[in-house]
C-alpha beads as a LAMMPS data file, in Angstrom:
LAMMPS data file: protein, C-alpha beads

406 atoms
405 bonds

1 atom types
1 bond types

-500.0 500.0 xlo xhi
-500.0 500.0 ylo yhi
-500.0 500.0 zlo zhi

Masses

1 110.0

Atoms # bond

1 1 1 274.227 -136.219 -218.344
2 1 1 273.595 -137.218 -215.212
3 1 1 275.697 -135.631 -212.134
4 1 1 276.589 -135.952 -208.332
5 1 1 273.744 -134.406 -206.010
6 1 1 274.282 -130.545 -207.306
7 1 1 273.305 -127.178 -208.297
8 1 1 270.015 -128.555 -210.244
9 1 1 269.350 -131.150 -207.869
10 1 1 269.270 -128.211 -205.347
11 1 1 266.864 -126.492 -207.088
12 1 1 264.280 -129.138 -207.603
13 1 1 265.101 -129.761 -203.797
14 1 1 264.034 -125.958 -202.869
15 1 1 261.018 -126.288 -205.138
16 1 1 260.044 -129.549 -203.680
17 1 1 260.069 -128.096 -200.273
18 1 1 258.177 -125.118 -200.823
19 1 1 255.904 -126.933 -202.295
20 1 1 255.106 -129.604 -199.471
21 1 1 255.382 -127.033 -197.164
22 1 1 251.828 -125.766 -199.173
23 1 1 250.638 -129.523 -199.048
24 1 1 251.015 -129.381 -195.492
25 1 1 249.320 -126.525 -194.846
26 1 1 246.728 -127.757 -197.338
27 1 1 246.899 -130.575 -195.514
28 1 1 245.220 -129.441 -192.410
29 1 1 242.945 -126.961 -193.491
30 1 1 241.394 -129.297 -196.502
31 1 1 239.871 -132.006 -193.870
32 1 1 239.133 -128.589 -191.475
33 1 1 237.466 -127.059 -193.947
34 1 1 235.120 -130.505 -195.020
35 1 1 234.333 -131.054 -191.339
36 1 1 232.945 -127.897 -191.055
37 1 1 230.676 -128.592 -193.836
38 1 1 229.507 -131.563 -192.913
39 1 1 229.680 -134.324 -190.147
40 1 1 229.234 -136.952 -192.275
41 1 1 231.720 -139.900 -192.451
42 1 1 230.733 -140.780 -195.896
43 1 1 230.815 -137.144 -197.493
44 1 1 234.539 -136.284 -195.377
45 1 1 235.903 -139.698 -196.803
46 1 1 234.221 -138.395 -200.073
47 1 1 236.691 -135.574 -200.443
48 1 1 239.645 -137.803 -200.267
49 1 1 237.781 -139.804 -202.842
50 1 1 237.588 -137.282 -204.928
51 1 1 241.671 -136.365 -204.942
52 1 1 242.638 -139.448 -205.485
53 1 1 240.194 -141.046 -207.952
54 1 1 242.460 -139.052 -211.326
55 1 1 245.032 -141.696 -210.022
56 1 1 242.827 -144.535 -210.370
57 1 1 241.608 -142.893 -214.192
58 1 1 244.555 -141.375 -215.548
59 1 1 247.414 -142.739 -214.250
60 1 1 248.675 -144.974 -216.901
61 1 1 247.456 -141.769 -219.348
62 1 1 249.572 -139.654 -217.641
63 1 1 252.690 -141.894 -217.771
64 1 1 252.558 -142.484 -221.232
65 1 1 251.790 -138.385 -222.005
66 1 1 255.145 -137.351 -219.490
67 1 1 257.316 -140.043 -221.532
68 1 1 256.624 -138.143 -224.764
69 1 1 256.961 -134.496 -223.198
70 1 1 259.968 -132.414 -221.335
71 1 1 259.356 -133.770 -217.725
72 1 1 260.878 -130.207 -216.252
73 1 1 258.022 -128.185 -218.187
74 1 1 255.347 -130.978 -217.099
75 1 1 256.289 -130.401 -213.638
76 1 1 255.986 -126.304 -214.206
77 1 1 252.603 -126.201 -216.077
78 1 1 250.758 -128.297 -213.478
79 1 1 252.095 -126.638 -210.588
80 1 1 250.746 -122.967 -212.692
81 1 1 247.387 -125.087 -212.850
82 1 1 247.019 -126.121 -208.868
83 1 1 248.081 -122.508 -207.951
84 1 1 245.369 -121.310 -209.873
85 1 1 242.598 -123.918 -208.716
86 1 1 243.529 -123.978 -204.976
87 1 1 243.631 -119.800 -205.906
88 1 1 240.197 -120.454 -206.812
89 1 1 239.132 -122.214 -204.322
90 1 1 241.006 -119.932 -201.547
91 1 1 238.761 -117.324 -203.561
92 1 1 235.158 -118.854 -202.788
93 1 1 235.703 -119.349 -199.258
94 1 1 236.707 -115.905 -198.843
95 1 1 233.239 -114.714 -200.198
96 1 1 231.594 -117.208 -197.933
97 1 1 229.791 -118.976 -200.869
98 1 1 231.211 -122.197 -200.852
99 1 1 230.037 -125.769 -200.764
100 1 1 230.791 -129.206 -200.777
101 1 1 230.583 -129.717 -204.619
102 1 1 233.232 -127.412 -205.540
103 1 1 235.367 -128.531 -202.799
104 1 1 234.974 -131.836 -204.722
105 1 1 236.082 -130.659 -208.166
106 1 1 238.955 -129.071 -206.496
107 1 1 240.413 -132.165 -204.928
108 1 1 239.348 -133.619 -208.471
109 1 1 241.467 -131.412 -210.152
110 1 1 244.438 -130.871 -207.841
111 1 1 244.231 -135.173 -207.869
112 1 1 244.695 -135.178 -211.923
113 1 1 247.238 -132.455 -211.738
114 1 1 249.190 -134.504 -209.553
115 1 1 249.346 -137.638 -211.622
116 1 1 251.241 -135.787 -214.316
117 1 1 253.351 -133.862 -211.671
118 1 1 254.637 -136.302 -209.902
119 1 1 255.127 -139.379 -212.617
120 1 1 257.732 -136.527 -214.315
121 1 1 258.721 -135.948 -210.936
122 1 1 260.382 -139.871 -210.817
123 1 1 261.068 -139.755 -213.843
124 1 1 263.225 -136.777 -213.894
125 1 1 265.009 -137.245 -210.955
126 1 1 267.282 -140.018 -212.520
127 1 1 268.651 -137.435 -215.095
128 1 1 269.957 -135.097 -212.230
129 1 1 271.885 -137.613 -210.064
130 1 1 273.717 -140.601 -209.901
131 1 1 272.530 -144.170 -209.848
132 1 1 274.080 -145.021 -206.931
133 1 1 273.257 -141.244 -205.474
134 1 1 269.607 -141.804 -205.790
135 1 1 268.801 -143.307 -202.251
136 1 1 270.336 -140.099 -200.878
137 1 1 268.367 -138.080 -203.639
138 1 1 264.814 -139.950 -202.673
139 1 1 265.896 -139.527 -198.663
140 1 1 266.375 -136.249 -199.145
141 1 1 262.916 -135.270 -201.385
142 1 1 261.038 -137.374 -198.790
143 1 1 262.697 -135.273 -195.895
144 1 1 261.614 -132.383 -197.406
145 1 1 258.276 -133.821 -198.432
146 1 1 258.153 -134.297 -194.324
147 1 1 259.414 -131.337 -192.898
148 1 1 256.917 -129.519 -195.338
149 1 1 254.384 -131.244 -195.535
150 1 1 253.761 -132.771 -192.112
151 1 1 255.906 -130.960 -190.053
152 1 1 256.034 -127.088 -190.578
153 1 1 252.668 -127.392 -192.761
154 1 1 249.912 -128.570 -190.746
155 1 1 250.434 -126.522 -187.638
156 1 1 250.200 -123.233 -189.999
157 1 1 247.315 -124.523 -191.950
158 1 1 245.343 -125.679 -188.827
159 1 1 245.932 -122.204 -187.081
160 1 1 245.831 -120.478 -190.146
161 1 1 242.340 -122.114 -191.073
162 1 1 240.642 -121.275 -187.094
163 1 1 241.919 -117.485 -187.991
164 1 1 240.384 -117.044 -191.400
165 1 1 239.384 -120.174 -193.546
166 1 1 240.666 -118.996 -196.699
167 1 1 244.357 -117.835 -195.531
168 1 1 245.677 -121.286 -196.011
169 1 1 244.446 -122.171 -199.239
170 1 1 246.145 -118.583 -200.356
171 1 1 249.427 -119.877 -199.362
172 1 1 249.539 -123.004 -200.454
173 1 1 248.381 -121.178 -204.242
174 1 1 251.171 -118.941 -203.703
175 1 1 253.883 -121.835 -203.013
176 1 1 252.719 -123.861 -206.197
177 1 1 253.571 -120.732 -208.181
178 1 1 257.190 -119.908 -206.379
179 1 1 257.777 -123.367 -207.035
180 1 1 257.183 -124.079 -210.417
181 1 1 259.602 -120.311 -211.078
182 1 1 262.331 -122.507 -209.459
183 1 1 261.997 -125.121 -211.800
184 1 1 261.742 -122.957 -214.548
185 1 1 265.477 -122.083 -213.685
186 1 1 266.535 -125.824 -214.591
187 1 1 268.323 -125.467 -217.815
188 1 1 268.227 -128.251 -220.664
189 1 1 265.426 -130.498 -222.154
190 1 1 264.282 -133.683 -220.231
191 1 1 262.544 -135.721 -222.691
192 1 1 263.381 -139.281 -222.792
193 1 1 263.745 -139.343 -226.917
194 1 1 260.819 -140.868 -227.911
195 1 1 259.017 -139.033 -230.385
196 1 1 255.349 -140.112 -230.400
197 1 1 255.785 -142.973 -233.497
198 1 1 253.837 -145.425 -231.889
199 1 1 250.049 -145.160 -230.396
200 1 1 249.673 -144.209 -226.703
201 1 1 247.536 -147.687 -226.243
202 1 1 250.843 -149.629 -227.160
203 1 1 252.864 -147.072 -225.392
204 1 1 250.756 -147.342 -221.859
205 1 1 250.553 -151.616 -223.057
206 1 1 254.261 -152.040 -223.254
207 1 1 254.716 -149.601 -219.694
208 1 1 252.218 -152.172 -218.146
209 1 1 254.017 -155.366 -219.648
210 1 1 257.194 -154.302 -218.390
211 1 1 256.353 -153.624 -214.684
212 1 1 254.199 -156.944 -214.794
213 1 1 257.349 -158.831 -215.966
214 1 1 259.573 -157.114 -213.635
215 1 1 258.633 -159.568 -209.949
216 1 1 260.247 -156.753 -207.711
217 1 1 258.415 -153.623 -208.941
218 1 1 255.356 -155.817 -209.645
219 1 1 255.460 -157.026 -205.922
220 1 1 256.519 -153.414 -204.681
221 1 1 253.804 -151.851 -206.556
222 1 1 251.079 -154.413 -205.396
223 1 1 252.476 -153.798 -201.733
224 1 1 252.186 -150.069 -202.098
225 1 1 248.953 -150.183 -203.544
226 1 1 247.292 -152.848 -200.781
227 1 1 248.948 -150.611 -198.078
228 1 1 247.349 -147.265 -199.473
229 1 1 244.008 -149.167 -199.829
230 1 1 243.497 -149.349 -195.800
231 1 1 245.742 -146.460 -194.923
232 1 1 243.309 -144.688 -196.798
233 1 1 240.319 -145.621 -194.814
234 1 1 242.201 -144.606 -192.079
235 1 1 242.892 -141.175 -193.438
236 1 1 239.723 -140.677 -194.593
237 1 1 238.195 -140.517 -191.545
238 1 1 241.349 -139.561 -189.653
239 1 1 239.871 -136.018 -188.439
240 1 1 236.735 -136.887 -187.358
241 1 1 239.029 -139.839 -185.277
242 1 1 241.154 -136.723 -183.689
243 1 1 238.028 -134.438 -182.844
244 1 1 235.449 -137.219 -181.428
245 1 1 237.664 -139.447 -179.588
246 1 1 241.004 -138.061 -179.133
247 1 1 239.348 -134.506 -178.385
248 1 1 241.842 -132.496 -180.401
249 1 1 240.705 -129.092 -181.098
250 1 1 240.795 -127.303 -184.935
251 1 1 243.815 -125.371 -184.190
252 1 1 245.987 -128.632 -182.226
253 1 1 245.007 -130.927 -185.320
254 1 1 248.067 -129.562 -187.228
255 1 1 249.999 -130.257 -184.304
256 1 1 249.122 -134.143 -184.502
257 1 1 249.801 -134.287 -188.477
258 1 1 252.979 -132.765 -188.003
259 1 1 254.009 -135.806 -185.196
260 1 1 254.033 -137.855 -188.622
261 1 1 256.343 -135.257 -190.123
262 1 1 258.238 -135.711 -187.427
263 1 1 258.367 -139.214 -187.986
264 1 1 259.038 -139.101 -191.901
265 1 1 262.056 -136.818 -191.477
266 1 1 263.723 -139.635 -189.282
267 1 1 262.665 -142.350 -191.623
268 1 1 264.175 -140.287 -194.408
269 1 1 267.891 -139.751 -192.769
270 1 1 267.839 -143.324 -191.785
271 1 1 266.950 -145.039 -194.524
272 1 1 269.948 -144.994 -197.003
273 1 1 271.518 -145.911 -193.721
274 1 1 269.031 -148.534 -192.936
275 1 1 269.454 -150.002 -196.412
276 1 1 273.249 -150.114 -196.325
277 1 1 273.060 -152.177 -192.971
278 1 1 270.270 -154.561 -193.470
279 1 1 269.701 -154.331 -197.052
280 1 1 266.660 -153.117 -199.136
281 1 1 264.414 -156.160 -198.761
282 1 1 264.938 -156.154 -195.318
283 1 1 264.527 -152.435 -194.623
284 1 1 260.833 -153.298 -196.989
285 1 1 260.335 -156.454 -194.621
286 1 1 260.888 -154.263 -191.286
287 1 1 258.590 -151.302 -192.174
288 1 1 255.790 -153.312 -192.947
289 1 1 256.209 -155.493 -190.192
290 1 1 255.851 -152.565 -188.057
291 1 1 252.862 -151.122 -189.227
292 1 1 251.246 -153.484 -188.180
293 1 1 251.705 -152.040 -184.433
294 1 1 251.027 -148.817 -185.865
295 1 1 247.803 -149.287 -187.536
296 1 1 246.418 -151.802 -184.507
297 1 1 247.461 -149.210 -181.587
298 1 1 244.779 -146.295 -183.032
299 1 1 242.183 -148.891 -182.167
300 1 1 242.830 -149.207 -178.155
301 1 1 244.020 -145.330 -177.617
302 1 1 242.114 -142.366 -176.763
303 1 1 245.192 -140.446 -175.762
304 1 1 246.255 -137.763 -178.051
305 1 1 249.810 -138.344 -176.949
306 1 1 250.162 -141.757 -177.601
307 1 1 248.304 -141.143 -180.998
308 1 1 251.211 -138.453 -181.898
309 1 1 253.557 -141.281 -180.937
310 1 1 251.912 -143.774 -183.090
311 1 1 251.774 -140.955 -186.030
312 1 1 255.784 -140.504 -185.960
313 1 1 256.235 -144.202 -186.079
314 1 1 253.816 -144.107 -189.214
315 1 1 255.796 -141.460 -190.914
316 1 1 259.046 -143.253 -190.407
317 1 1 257.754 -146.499 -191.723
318 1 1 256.013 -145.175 -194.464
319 1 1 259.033 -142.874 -195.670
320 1 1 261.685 -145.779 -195.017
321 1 1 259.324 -147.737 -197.446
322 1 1 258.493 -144.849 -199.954
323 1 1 262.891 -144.256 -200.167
324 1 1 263.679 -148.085 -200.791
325 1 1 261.089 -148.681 -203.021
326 1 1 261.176 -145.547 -205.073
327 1 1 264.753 -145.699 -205.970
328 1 1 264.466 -149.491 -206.558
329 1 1 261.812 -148.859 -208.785
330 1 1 263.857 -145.755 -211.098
331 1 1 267.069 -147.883 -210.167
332 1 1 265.250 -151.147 -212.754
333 1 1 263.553 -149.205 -215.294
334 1 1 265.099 -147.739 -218.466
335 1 1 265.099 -143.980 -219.215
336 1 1 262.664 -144.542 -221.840
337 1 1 259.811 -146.293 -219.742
338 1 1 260.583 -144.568 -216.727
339 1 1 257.059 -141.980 -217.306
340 1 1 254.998 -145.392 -218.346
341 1 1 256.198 -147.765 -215.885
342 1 1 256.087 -145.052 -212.981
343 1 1 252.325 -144.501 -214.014
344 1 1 251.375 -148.113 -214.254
345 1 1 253.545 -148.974 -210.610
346 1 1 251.180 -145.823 -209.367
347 1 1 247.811 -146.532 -211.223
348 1 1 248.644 -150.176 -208.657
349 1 1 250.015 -148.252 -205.993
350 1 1 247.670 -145.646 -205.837
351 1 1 244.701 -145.945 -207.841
352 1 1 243.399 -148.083 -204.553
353 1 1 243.579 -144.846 -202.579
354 1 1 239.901 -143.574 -203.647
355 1 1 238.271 -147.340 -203.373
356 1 1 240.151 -147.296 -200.102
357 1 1 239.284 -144.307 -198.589
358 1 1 235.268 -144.885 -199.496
359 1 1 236.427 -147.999 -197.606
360 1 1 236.930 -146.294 -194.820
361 1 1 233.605 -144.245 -194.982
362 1 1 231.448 -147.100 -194.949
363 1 1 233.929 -148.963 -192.075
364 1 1 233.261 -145.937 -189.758
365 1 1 229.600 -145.670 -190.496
366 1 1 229.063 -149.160 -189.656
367 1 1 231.499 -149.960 -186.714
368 1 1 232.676 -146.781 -185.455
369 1 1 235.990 -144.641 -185.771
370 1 1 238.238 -147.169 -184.889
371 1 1 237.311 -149.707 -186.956
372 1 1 239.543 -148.985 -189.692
373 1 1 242.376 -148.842 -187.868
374 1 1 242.052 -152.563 -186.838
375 1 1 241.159 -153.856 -190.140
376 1 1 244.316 -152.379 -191.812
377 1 1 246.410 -154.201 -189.166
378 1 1 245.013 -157.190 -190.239
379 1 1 245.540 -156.787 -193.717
380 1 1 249.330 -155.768 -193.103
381 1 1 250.032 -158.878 -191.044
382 1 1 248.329 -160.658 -194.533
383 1 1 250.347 -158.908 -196.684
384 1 1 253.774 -159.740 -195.094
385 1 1 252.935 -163.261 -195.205
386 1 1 252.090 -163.427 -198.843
387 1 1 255.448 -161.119 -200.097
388 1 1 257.875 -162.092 -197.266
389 1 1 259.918 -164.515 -199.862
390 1 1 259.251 -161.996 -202.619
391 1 1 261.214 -159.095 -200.980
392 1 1 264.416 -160.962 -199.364
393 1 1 267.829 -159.525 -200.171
394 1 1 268.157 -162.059 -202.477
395 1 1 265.807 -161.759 -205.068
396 1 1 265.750 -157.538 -205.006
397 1 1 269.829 -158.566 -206.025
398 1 1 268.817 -160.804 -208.626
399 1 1 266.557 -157.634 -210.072
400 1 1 269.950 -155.577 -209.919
401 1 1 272.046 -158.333 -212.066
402 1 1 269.331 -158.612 -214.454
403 1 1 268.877 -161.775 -214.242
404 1 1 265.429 -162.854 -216.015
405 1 1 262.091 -162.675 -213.252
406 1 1 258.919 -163.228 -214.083

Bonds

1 1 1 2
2 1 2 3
3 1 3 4
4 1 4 5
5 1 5 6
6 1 6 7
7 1 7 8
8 1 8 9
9 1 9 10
10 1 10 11
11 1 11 12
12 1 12 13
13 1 13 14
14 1 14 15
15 1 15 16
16 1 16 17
17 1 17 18
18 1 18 19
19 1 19 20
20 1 20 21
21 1 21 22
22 1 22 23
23 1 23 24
24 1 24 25
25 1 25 26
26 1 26 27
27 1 27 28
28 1 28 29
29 1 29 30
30 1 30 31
31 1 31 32
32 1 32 33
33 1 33 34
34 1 34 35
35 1 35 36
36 1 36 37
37 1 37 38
38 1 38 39
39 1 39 40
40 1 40 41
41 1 41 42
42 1 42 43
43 1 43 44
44 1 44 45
45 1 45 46
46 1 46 47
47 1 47 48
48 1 48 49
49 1 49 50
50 1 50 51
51 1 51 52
52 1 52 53
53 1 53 54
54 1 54 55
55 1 55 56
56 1 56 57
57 1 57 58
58 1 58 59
59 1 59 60
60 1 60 61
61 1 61 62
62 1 62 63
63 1 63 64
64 1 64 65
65 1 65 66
66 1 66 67
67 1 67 68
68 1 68 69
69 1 69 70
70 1 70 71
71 1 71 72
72 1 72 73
73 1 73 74
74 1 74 75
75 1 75 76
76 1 76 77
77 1 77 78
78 1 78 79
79 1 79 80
80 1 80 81
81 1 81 82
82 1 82 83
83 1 83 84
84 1 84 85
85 1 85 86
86 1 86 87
87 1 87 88
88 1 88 89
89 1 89 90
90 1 90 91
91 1 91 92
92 1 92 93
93 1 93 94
94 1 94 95
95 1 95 96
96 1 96 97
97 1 97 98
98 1 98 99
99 1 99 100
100 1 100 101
101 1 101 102
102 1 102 103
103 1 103 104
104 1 104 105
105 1 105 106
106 1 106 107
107 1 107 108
108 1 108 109
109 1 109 110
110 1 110 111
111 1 111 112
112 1 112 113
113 1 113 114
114 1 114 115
115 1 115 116
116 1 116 117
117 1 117 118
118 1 118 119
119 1 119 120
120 1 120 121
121 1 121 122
122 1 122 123
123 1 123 124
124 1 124 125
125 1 125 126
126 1 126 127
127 1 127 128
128 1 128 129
129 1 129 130
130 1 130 131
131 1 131 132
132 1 132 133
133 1 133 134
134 1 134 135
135 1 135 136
136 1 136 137
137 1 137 138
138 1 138 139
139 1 139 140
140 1 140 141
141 1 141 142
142 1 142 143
143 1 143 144
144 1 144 145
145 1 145 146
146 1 146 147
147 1 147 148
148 1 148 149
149 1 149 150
150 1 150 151
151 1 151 152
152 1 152 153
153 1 153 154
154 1 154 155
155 1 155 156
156 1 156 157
157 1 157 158
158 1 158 159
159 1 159 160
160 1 160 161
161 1 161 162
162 1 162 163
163 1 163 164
164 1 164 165
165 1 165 166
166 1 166 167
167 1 167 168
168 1 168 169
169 1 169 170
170 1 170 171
171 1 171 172
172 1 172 173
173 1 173 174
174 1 174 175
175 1 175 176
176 1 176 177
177 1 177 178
178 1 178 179
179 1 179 180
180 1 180 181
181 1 181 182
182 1 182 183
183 1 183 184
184 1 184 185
185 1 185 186
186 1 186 187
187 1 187 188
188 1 188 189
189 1 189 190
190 1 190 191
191 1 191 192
192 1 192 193
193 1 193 194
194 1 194 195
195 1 195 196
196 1 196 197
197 1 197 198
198 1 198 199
199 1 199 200
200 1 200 201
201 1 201 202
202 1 202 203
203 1 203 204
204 1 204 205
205 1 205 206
206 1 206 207
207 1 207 208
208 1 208 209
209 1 209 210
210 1 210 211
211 1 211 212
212 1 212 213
213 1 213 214
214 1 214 215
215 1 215 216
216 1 216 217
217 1 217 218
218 1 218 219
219 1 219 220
220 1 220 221
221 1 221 222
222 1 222 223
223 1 223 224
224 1 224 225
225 1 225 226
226 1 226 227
227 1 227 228
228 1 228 229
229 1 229 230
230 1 230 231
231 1 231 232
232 1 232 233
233 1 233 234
234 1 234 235
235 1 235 236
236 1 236 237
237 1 237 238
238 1 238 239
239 1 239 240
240 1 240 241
241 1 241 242
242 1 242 243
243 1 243 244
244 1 244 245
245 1 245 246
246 1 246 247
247 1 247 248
248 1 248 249
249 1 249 250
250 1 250 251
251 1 251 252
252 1 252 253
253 1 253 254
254 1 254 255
255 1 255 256
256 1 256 257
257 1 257 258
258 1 258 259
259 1 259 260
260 1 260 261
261 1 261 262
262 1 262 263
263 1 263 264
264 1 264 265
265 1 265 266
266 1 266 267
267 1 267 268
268 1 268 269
269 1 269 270
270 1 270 271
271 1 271 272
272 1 272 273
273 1 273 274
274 1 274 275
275 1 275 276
276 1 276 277
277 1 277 278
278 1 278 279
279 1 279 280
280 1 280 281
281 1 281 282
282 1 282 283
283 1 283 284
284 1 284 285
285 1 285 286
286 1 286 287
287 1 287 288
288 1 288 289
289 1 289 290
290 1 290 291
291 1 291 292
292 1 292 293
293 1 293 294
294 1 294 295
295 1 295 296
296 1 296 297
297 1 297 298
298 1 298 299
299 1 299 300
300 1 300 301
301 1 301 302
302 1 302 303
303 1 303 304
304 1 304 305
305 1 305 306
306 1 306 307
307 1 307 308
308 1 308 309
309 1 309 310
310 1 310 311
311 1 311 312
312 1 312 313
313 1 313 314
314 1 314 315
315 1 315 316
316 1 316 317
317 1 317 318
318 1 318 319
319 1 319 320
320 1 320 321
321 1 321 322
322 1 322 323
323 1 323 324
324 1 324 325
325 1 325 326
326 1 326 327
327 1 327 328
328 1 328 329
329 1 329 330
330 1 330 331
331 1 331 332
332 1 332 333
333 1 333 334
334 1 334 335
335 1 335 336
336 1 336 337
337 1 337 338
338 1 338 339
339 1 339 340
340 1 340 341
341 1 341 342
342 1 342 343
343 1 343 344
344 1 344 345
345 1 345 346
346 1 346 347
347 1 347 348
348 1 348 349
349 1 349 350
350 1 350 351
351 1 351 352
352 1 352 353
353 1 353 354
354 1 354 355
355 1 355 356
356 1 356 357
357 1 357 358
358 1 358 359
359 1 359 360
360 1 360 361
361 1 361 362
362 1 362 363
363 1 363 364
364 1 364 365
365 1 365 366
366 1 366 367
367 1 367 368
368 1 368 369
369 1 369 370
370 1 370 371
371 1 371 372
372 1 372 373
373 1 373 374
374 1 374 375
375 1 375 376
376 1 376 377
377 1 377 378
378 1 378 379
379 1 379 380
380 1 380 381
381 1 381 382
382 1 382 383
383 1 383 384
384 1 384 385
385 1 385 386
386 1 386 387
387 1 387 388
388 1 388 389
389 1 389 390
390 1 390 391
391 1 391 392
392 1 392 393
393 1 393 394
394 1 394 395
395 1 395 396
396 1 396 397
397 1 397 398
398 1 398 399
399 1 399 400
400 1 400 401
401 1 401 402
402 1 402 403
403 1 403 404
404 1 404 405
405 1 405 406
C-alpha cells in the first residue's frame, strides 16, 4: 500500500543518490578517458553510441521482463552487475592494457543494465508514495540525480581521473554495490500481479498500444525522444567542444558538468512549484521554449563562463521537463502496464539517443564543433510548433479525467 513520502521512500532516495553521485563521477572520467584514446569525433561520439544503443534494442524487452518480476530485486541485481563491469573496467585501466573496444562493451553493458534498472525504477516508485506526492517524489530523485550526478560527481571524477585513471571507475563500482545493499533493506514484494499467462510479444504489443492511444504520453514520449536525438549530438561531442574551443583543462571539465548540476537541482525544487503556478503543460511549454536559447548560445560562445551559465540553464530545463513529464506519465498508467508502457515511452524517448549521438559525430566532422549546437536549436523551435496545442493545460486535464484521447 502505497504511503506519504517515508521511511522506504528514504531509502530508495539514499540509494539513488549514492548512486548518481558514481554516475557523476563516471560521468567525467568516461569522456576523459575516450579522449585520451583517441581524437576522433566519430570514435568519442561512438562511446555514447555504444551506452545508449541497449535502449534502442531492449527497451520494450526490458519493460515487459520488469512487469513480470519484483521491481525492488530488478533494481538490486543490475546495480550487482554494473559494479562488477565498471569493477572490470576500473581493473584494465589500472594494468594499463586497455583499449577502445572494451571501453565499448562496457558502455554496452552498463547501457542494457540500465534499461532494466531504471524502467523498475518508474515503475516502483508509484508503490512507495502517493499519487498526488509523486511530483515531490520525482523533484526530489531528480535533485539527487543532480547533486550526484552533475554536481558533486564530475568535479571528483575529472580530478580523480588526471590523478590516476582508474580511481574513478573504482568508486563509481563501489557506489553501485552500497546502493543496491540499501535497496535490499526495502521490505515486501513489488510485482505488479501478473504472472507470465500471456506471451511477452502480446505483453510488449499491448504496452505499445496503450502509450500510442494515450495523446499525452504519446506526445511526451515523442518530445522526449526528438529532444534526446540532438541533445545527444551535442553530448557526444561535448568534451572535445570544452577542450578545443572553450580551452578547459582535464581536471576543470568536471567543474563545467557540474554547472548543469547546478542547474538541475534548481529545476528540481522549482518544479512542483512551477507546476502548481502555471500548470504542467505550461511548465512542458516553457522548458522547451527555452532550450532553444540554450542549445543556440553554445554556437556563438567561446567563453567557458558563459558556457557554465548556459549548462545550469540546461539542467534546469531539462529536470523541470524530466519532473512534469515523469510523474504525468506514472500518474496515467495502471500498475499493471507501468514496466511495459515505461519501456515503450523510453524505447521513443530514448532509443534516439545512439542515432543521435552518431548524429552528432558526423555533424562535427563535417561542420565543426559547434555545429550541433545550432542544429538542435532549430529542431526545438520545430518541435514547439508542432506539440504547442498538444501540451496546453487543457488537454494534459482531459488525460487526468479520463476522458477518451486518441
Amino acid at each position: 500500500m502505497a504511503t506519504r513520502l517515508g521511511s522506504d521512500f528514504d531509502k530508495l532516495s539514499i540509494a539513488a543518490g549514492i548512486s548518481n553521485i558514481g554516475d557523476g563521477v563516471m560521468g567525467a572520467a568516461f569522456p576523459l578517458l575516450v579522449a585520451s584514446l583517441t581524437r576522433d569525433p566519430m570514435l568519442v561520439a561512438g562511446a555514447t553510441l555504444a551506452g545508449r544503443l541497449p535502449w534502442f534494442l531492449f527497451a520494450l524487452l526490458s519493460g515487459a521482463l520488469v512487469d513480470r518480476m519484483d521491481r525492488r530485486r530488478v533494481m538490486i541485481f543490475t546495480d550487482v552487475l554494473r559494479a562488477a563491469g565498471v569493477g572490470l573496467l576500473a581493473w584494465g585501466i589500472s594494468s594499463g592494457d586497455i583499449g577502445l573496444t572494451p571501453v565499448y562493451l562496457v558502455a554496452f553493458g552498463l547501457g542494457l543494465a540500465e534499461t532494466f534498472f531504471d524502467t523498475a525504477a518508474e515503475a516502483f516508485t508509484p508503490r512507495l508514495v502517493e499519487r498526488d506526492d509523486l511530483p515531490a517524489a520525482n523533484g526530489r530523485l531528480q535533485g539527487l540525480e543532480w547533486v550526484g550526478g552533475s554536481f558533486v560527481g564530475p568535479p571528483v571524477g575529472a580530478a580523480l581521473f588526471a590523478l590516476v585513471a582508474s580511481l574513478p571507475f573504482f568508486v563509481d563500482a563501489a557506489t553501485f554495490a552500497v546502493a543496491a545493499a540499501l535497496l535490499a533493506l526495502i521490505p515486501g514484494a513489488f510485482r505488479s500481479g501478473r504472472l507470465g499467462s500471456t506471451s511477452l510479444r502480446s505483453d510488449i504489443v499491448s504496452g505499445l498500444r496503450w502509450l500510442w492511444n494515450q495523446r499525452v504520453v504519446r506526445t511526451l514520449s515523442l518530445m522526449a525522444g526528438t529532444t534526446n536525438f540532438f541533445s545527444f549530438g551535442i553530448i557526444s561531442i561535448f568534451v572535445l567542444y570544452a577542450q578545443d574551443i572553450l580551452g578547459v583543462p582535464d581536471a576543470i571539465f568536471g567543474v563545467l558538468l557540474a554547472s548543469l548540476g547546478v542547474g538541475g537541482l534548481v529545476g528540481a525544487v522549482a518544479a512542483p512549484h512551477l507546476v502548481g503556478f502555471i500548470g504542467s503543460g505550461n511548465t512542458l511549454r516553457l522548458a522547451v521554449g527555452l532550450q532553444v536559447f540554450a542549445s543556440g548560445g553554445f554556437f556563438f560562445i567561446s567563453s567557458p563562463w558563459i558556457a557554465g551559465a548556459l549548462m545550469a540553464l540546461f539542467g534546469l530545463l531539462i529536470t523541470s521537463w524530466n519532473v512534469v513529464s515523469v510523474s504525468l506519465r506514472q500518474e496515467l498508467t495502471p500498475d499493471e502496464t507501468r514496466g511495459r508502457v515505461a519501456g515503450a515511452a523510453r524505447l521513443l524517448a530514448w532509443g534516439s539517443q545512439p542515432l543521435g549521438a552518431l548524429l552528432g559525430g558526423v555533424v562535427a566532422a563535417t561542420f565543426g564543433l559547434r555545429a550541433p549546437f545550432l542544429l538542435a536549436a532549430v529542431a526545438f523551435i520545430a518541435m514547439l510548433m508542432v506539440t504547442w496545442r498538444i501540451t496546453s493545460n487543457q488537454s494534459i486535464e482531459q488525460a487526468r479525467a479520463g476522458s477518451p484521447i486518441i
